[in-house]
VODODREN-756760 format. One record per residue (C-alpha): x, z, y; residue in three letters. Coordinates in nm, 2 decimals. Layout:
+--------+--------+--------+-----+
:      X :      Z :      Y :   r :
+--------+--------+--------+-----+
:      X :      Z :      Y : ala :
...
+--------+--------+--------+-----+
% end
This chain:
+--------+--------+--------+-----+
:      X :      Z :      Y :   r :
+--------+--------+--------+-----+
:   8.08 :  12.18 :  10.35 : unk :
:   8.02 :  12.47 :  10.05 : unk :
:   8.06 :  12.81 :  10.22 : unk :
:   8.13 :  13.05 :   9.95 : unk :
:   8.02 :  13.45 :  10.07 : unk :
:   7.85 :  13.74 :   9.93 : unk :
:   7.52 :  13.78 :   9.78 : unk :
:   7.46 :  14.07 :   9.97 : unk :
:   7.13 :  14.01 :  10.23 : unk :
:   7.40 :  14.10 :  10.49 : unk :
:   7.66 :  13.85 :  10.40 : unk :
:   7.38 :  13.60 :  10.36 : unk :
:   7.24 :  13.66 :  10.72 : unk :
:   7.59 :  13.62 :  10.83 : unk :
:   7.63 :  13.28 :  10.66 : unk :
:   7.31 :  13.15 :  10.82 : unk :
:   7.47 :  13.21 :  11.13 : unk :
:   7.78 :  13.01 :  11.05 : unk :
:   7.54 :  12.76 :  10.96 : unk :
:   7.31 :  12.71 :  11.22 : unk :
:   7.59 :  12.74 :  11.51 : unk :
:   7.79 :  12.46 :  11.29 : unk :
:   7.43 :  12.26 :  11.31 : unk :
:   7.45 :  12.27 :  11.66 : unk :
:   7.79 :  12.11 :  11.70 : unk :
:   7.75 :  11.86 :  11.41 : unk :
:   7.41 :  11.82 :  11.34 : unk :
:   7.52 :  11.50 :  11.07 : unk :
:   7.73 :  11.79 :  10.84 : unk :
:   7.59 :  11.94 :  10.53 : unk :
:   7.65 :  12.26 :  10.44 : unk :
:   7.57 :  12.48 :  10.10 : unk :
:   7.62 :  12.85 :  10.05 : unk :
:   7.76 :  12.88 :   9.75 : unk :
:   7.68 :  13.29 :   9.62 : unk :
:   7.94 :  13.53 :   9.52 : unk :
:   7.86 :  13.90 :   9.36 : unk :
:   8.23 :  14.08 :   9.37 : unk :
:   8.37 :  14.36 :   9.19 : unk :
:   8.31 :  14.58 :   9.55 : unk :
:   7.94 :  14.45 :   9.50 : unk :
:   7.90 :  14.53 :   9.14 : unk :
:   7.99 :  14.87 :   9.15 : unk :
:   7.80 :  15.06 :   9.38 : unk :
:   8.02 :  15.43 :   9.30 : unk :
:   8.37 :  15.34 :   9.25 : unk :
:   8.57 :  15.40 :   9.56 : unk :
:   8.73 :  15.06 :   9.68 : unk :
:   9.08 :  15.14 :   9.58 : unk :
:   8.99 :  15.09 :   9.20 : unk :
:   8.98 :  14.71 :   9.33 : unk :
:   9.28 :  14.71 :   9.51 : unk :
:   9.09 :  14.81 :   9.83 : unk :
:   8.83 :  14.60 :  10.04 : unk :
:   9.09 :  14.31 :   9.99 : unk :
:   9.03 :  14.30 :   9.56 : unk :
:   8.68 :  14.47 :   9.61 : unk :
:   8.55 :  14.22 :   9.82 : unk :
:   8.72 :  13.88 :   9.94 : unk :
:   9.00 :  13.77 :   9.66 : unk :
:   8.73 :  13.59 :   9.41 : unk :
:   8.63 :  13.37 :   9.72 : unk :
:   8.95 :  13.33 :   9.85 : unk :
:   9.08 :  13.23 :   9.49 : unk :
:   8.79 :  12.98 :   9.49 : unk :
:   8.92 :  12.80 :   9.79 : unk :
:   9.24 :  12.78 :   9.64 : unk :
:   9.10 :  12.63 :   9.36 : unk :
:   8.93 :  12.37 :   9.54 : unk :
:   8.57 :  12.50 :   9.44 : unk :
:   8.48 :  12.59 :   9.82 : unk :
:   8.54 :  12.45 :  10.17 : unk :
:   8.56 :  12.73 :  10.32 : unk :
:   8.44 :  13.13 :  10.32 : unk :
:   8.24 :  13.36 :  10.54 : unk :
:   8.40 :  13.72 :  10.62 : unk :
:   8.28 :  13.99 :  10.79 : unk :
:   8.66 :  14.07 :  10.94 : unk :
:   8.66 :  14.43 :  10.91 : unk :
:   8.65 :  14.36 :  10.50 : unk :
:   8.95 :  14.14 :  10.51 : unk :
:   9.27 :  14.33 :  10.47 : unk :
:   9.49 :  14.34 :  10.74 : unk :
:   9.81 :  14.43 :  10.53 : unk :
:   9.89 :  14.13 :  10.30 : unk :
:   9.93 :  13.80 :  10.32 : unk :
:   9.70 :  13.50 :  10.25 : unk :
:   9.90 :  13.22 :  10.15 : unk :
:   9.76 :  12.88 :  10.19 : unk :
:   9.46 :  13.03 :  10.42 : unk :
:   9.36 :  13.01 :  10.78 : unk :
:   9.09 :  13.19 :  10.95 : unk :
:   8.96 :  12.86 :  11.12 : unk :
:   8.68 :  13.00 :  11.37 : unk :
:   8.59 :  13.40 :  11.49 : unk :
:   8.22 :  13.38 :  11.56 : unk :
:   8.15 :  13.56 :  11.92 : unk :
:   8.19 :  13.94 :  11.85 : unk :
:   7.89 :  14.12 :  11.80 : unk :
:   7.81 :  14.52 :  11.83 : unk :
:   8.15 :  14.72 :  11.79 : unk :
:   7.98 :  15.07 :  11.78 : unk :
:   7.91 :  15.28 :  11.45 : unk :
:   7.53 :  15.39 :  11.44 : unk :
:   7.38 :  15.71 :  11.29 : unk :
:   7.06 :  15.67 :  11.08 : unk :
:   6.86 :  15.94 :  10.93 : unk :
:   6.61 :  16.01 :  10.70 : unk :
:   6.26 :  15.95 :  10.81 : unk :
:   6.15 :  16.36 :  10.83 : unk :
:   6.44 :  16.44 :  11.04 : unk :
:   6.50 :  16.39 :  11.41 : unk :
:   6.82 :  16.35 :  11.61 : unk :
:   6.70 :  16.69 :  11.81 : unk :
:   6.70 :  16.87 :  11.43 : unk :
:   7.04 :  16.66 :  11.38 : unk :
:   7.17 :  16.78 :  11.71 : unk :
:   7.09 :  17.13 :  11.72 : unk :
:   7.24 :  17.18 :  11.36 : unk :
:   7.57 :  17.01 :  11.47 : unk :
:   7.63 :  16.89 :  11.16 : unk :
:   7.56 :  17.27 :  10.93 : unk :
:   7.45 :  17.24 :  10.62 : unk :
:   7.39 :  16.86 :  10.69 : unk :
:   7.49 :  16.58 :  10.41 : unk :
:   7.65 :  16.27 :  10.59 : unk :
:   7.66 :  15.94 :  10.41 : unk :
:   7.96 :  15.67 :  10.42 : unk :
:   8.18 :  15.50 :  10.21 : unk :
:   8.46 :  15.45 :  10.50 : unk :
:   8.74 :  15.72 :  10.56 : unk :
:   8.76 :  15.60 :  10.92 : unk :
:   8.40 :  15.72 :  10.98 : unk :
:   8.44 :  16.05 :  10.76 : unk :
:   8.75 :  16.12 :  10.93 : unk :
:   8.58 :  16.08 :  11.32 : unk :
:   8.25 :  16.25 :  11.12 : unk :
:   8.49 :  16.57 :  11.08 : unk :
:   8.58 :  16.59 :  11.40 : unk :
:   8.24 :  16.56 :  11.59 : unk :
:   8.04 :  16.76 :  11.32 : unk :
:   8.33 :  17.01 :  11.14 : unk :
:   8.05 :  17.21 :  10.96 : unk :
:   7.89 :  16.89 :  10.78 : unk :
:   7.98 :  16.74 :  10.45 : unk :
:   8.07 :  16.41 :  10.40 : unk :
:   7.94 :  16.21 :  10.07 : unk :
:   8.09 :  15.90 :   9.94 : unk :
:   7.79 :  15.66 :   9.99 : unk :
:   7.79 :  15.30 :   9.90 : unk :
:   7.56 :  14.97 :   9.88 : unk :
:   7.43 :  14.70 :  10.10 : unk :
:   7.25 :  14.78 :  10.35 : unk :
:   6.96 :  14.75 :  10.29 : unk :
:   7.00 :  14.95 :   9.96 : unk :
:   7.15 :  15.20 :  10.18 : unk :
:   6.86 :  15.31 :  10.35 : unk :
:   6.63 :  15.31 :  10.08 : unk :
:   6.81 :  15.57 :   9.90 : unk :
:   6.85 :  15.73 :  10.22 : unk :
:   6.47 :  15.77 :  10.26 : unk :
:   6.38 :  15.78 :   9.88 : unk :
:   6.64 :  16.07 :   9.89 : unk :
:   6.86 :  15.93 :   9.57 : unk :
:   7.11 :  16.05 :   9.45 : unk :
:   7.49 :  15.88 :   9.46 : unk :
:   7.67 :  15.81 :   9.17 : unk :
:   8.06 :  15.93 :   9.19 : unk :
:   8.33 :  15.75 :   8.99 : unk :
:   8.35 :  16.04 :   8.79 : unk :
:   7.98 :  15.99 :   8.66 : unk :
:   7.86 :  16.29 :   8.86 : unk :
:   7.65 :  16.29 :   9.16 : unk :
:   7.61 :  16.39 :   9.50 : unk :
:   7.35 :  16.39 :   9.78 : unk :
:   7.06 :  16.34 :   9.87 : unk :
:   7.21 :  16.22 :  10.21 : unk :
:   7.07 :  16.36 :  10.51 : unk :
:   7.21 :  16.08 :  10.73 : unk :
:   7.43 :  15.78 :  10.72 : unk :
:   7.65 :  15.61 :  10.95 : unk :
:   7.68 :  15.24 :  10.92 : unk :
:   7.80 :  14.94 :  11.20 : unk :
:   7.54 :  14.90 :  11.47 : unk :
:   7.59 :  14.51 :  11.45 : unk :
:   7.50 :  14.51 :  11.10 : unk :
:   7.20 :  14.72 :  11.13 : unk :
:   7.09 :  14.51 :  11.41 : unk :
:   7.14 :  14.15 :  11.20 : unk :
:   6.94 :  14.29 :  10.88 : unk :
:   6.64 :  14.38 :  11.12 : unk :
:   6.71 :  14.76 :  11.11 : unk :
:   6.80 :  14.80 :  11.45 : unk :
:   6.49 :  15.04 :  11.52 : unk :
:   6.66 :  15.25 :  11.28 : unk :
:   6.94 :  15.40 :  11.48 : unk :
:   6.91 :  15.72 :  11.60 : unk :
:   7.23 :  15.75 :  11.81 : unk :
:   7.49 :  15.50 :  11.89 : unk :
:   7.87 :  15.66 :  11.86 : unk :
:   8.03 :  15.57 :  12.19 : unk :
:   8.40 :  15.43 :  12.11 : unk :
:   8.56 :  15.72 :  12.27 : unk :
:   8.36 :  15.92 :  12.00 : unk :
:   8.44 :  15.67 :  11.69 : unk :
:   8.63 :  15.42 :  11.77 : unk :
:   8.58 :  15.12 :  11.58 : unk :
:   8.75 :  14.97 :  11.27 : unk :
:   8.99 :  14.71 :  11.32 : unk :
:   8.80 :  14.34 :  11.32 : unk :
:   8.48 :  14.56 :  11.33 : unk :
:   8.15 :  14.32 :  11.47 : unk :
:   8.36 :  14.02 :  11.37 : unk :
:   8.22 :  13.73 :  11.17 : unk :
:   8.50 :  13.51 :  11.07 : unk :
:   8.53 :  13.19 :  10.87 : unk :
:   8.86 :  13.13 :  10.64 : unk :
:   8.94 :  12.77 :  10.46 : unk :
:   9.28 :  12.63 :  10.37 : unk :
:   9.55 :  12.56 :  10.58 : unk :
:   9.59 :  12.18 :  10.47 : unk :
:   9.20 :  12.12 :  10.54 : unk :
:   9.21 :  11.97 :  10.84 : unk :
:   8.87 :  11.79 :  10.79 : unk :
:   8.75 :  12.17 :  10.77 : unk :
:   8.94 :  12.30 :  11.02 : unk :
:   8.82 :  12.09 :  11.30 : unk :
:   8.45 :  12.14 :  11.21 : unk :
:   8.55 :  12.53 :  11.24 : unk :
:   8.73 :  12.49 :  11.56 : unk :
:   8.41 :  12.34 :  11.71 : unk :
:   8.24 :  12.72 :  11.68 : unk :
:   8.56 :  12.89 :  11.72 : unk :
:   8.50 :  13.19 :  11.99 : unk :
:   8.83 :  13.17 :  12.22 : unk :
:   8.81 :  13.52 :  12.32 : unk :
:   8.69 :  13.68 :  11.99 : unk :
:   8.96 :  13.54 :  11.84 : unk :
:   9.24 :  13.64 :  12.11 : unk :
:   9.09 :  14.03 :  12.02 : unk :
:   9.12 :  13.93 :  11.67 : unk :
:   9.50 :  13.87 :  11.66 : unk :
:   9.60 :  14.17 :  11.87 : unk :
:   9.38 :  14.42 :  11.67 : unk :
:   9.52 :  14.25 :  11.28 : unk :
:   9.85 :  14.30 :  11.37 : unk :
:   9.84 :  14.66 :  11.47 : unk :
:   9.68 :  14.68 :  11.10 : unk :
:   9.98 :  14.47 :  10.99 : unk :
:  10.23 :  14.65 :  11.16 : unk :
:  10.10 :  15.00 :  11.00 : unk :
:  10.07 :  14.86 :  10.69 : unk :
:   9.71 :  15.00 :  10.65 : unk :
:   9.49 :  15.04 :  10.40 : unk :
:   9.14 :  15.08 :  10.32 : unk :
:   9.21 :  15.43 :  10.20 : unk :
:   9.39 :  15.46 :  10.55 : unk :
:   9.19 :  15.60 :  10.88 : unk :
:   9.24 :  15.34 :  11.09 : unk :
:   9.08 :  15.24 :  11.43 : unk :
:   9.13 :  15.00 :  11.68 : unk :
:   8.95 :  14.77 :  11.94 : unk :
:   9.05 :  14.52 :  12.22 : unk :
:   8.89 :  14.41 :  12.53 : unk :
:   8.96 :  14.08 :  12.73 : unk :
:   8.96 :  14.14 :  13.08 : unk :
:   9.05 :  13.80 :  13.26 : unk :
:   9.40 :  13.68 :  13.15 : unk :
:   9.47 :  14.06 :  13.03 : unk :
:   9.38 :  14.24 :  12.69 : unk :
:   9.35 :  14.61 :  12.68 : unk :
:   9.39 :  14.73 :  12.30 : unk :
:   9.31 :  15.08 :  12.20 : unk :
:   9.43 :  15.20 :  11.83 : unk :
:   9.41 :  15.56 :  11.65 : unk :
:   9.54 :  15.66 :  11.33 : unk :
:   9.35 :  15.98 :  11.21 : unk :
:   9.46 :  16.28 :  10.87 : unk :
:   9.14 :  16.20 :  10.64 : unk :
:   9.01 :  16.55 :  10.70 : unk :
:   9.01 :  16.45 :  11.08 : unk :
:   9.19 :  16.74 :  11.22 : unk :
:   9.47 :  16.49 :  11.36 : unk :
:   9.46 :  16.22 :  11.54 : unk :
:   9.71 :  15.97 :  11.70 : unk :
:   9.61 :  15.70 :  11.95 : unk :
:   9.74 :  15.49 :  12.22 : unk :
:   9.63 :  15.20 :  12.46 : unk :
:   9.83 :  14.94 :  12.59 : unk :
:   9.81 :  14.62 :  12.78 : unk :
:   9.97 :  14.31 :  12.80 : unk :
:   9.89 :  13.96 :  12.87 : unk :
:   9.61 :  13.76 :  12.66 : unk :
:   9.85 :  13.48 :  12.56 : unk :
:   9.98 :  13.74 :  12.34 : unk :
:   9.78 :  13.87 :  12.17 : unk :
:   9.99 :  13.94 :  11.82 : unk :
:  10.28 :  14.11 :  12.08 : unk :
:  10.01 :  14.37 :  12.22 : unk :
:   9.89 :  14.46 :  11.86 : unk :
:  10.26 :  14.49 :  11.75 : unk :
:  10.38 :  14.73 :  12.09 : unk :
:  10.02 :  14.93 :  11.96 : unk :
:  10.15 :  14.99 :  11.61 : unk :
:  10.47 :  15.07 :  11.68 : unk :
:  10.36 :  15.29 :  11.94 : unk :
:  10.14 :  15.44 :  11.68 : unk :
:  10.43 :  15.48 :  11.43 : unk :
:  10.73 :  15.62 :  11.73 : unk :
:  10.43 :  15.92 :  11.74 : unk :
:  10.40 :  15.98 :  11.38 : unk :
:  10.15 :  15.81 :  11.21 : unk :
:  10.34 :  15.73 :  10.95 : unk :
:  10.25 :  16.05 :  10.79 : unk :
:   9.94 :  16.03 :  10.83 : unk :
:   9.91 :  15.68 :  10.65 : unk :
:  10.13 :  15.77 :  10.39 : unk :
:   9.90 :  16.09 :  10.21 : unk :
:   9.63 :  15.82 :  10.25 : unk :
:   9.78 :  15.56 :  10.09 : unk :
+--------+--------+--------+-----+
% end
């Protein structure tokens, strides 16, 4: 089986995982990561949206090469996959079990979370390259500035301790970054888990849509595939999955959009939580509803609507 999927030590980390838990079902089937470097990866200052969002940015080369017969099938980290088109000829064939949802703040080596803390965010540079985060950022710290702030990982933090600049798409810079905030689950995966510094509950940022969600995408009409997939498919990741993708479907959201939204199975019932936020954070819209667990794309639906009969609409819109 060739699983295509970012070059990025993240991706790859992710991969290995897909691997190993495929291993373990069918120890007989080889596998081969087969390395990707997209546009999103290339270019570490351009905003997304240059790319046609996370979608252009970050998954349509691979998904392209499964159409073209060149892969088997593709890792995803879910919260990259957009939510608001279609992708004919695809199925997501297996949601690995879902990891960390929380967003994590990290900050540079000389500077503690009391110092953090006590300045409440004045005079304090905050790095992240998601409008969800900048938006929640605004509202927990109003007196700090957010700076677009992009890169793996791992890249990440070096310039977050080296105290490098960031390129803007306009050639200029901005920075040095004070602190970032990045997914917890990804910190923890890379080995930087001794990094975080605090860990944003959910009712303080709630998560991206998808967020903690390794997924694994090959074509509809491989069913050779798709039963190998099935084997590691995670029932109740998956069941989250659907309900939280279809409240991004429903709102027709972006990745210039501030968008949030988690589920939780409890027994045969999902709860789902979603927020739409204005990019400067002063206004935000949620709402949590439940509903049975068989249906799952029914609860995320009632959620966006619910969203849009309390205007988010306008929010999305000026994002968009």
């Amino acid at each position: 089986m060739k699983i295509g999927t970012r070059s990025s030590t993240m991706a790859l980390a992710q991969t290995n995982e897909v691997i190993a838990q495929l291993k373990s079902v069918a120890p007989a089937l080889a596998t081969q990561i087969v390395n990707f470097k997209p546009q999103g990866d290339v270019d570490q200052s351009a905003k997304l949206d240059r790319y046609g969002g996370k979608g252009g940015a970050f998954v349509a080369e691979i998904r392209q090469a499964m159409r073209d017969g060149k892969l088997d099938a593709a890792m995803h980290s879910l919260k990259d996959v957009p939510g608001d088109e279609e992708a004919a000829g695809l199925v997501f064939g297996a949601y690995l079990k879902r990891e960390a949802i929380e967003d994590a703040l990290v900050l540079r080596p000389d500077f503690t979370l009391r110092d953090f803390e006590n300045k409440k965010g004045t005079g304090i540079k905050i790095g992240t390259d998601s409008v969800r985060r900048g938006a929640y950022l605004k509202r927990l710290y109003p007196e700090c500035e957010i700076i677009h702030f992009r890169g793996a990982a791992d890249t990440r933090l070096r310039k977050l301790d080296d105290r490098v600049m960031q390129k803007l798409p306009d050639g200029g810079e901005v920075g040095p970054a004070d602190a970032l905030v990045m997914a917890k689950s990804g910190l923890v995966r890379v080995g930087f888990g001794a990094r975080i510094s605090k860990t944003f509950s959910p009712d303080e940022m709630l998560p991206a849509i998808g967020q903690g969600i390794v997924t694994v995408e090959c074509a509809h009409s491989d069913w050779k595939t798709r039963e190998h997939l099935a084997l590691i498919d995670h029932h109740e990741t998956r069941l989250c999955a659907l309900a939280e993708r279809e409240t991004l479907w429903i709102l027709n959201g972006q990745c210039n959009t501030p968008i949030a939204g988690n589920a939780k199975l409890e027994r045969d019932q999902l709860t789902l939580k979603a927020a739409v936020l204005s990019l400067d954070g002063e206004t935000l819209i949620d709402v949590t509803v439940m509903g049975s667990a068989n249906k799952p794309r029914e609860l995320g639906r009632d959620a966006g609507l619910a969203l849009l009969a309390k205007g988010a609409a306008a929010l999305i819109d000026p994002a968009s």
